[in-house]
C-alpha positions as CSV (number, residue, x, y, z in Angstrom):
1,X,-5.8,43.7,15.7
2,X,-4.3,42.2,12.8
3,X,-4.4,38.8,11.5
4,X,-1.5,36.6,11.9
5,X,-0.5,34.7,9.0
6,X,1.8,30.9,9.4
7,X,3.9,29.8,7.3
8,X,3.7,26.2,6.4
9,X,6.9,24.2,6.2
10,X,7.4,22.1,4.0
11,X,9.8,19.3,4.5
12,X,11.0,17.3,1.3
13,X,10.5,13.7,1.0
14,X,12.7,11.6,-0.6
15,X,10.4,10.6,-4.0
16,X,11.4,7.9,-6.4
17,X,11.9,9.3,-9.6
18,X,9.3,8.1,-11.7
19,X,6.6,9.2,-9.0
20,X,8.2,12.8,-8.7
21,X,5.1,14.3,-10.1
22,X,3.4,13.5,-6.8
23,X,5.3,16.3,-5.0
24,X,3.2,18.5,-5.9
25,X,0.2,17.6,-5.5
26,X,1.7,16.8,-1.9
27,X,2.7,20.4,-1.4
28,X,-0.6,21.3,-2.2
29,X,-2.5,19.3,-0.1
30,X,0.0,20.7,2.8
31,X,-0.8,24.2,2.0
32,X,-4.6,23.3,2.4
33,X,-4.4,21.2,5.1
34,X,-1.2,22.2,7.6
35,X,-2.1,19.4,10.3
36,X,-1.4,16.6,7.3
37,X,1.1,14.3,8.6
38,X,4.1,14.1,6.1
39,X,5.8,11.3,4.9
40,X,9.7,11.2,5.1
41,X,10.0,8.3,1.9
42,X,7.4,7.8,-1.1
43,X,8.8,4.6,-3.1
44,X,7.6,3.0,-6.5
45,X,6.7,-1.0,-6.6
46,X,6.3,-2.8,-9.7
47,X,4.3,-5.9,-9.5
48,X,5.8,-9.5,-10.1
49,X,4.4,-10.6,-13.3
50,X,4.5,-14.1,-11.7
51,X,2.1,-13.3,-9.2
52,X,-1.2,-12.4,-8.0
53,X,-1.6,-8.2,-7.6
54,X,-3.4,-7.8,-4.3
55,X,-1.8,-4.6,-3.2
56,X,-2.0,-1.0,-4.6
57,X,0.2,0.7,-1.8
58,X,1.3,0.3,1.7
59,X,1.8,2.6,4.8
60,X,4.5,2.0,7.6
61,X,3.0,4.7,10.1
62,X,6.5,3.8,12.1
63,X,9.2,4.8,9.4
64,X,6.7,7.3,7.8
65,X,7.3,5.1,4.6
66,X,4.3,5.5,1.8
67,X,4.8,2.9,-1.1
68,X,2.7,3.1,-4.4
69,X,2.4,0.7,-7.1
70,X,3.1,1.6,-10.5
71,X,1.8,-0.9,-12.3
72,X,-1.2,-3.0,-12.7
73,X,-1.4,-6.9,-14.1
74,X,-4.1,-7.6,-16.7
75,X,-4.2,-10.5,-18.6
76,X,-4.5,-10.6,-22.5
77,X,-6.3,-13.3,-24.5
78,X,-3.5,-15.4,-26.6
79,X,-3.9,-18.0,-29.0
80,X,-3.5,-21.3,-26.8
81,X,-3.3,-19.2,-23.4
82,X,-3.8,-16.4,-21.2
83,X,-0.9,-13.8,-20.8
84,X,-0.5,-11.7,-18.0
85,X,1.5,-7.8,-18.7
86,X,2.6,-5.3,-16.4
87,X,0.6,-1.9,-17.9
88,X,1.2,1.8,-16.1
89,X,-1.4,3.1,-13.7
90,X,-3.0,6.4,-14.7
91,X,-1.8,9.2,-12.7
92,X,-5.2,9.9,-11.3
93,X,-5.3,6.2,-9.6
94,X,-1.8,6.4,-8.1
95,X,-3.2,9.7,-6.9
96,X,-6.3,7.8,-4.8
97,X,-3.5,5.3,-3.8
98,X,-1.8,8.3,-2.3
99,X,-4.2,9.8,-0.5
100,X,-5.9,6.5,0.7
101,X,-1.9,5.7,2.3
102,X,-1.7,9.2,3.5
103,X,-4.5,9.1,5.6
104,X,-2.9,6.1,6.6
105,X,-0.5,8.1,8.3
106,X,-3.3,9.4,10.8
107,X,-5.8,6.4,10.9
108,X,-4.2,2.9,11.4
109,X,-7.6,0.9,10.6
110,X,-10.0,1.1,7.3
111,X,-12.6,3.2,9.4
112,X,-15.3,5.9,8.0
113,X,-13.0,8.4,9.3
114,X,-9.8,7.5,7.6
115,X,-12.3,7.1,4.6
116,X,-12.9,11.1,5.1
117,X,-9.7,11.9,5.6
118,X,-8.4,10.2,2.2
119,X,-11.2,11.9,0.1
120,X,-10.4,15.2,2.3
121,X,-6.5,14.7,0.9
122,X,-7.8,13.6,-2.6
123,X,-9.9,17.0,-3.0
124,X,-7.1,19.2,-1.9
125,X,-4.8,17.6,-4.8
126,X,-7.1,19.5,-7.2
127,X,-7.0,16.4,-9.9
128,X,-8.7,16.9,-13.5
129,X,-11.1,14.4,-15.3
130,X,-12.2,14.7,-18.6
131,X,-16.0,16.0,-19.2
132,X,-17.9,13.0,-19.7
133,X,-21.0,15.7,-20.4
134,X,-19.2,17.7,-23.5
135,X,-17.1,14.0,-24.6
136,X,-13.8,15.1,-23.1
137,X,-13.0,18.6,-24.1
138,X,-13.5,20.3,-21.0
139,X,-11.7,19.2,-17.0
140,X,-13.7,18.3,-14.2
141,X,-12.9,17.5,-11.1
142,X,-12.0,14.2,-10.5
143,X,-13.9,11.9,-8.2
144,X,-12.1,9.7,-5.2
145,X,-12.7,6.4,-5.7
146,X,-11.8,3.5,-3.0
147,X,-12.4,-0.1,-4.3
């Protein structure tokens, strides 16, 4: 007998535009894993500068909705004051954001299997670190973080 080969389908979501590069890692996490459960909308936030970040990303398991921040707050050291400035994430941390809202789509609760499931997701994206061994000239694979 031969071996029967499925197809995986791929539906689109609708991305934001500056978080289009995450597509693809998505459509390689769905190749790996054909049980994932897809979002229909991934949206970019951008934190108020006004107030206190205490959110990376959110999950409505309902609409299949997945937002990511883009942006992190850190304060810089003035003369008189403190400042606070919106700086970009690194793709690699939107990336754990994304898998960690993903799993979100399976798991409801922060449990030890929807911590698993994200670093299942994260692994199948097939992100790159720099060496910290050879001082950054060769890729490793990059480690899920959740804190």
């Amino acid at each position: 007998m031969g071996v029967v080969k499925r197809k995986v389908i791929f539906h689109r979501p609708k991305v934001s535009p500056n978080l289009n590069f995450v597509e693809r890692y998505l459509r390689k996490a769905k190749k790996k894993m054909p049980g994932l459960t897809m979002p229909l909308r991934i949206r970019s936030w951008r934190h108020n500068i006004r107030k206190e970040q205490r959110v990376w990303g959110t999950c409505d398991r309902e609409s299949r909705t997945i937002t990511l921040a883009t942006h992190k707050i850190i304060y810089i050291r003035g003369k008189k004051r403190m400042k606070r400035k919106a700086v970009a994430l690194p793709r690699k941390e939107i990336l754990q954001t994304f898998a960690h809202e993903l799993a979100h789509l399976r798991y409801d609760n922060h449990t030890y299997e929807q911590e698993c499931y994200s670093r299942a997701i994260f692994d199948t994206f097939g992100a790159k670190d720099n060496c910290p061994i050879c001082g950054g000239t060769g890729r490793v694979a990059a480690q899920y973080k959740n804190e």
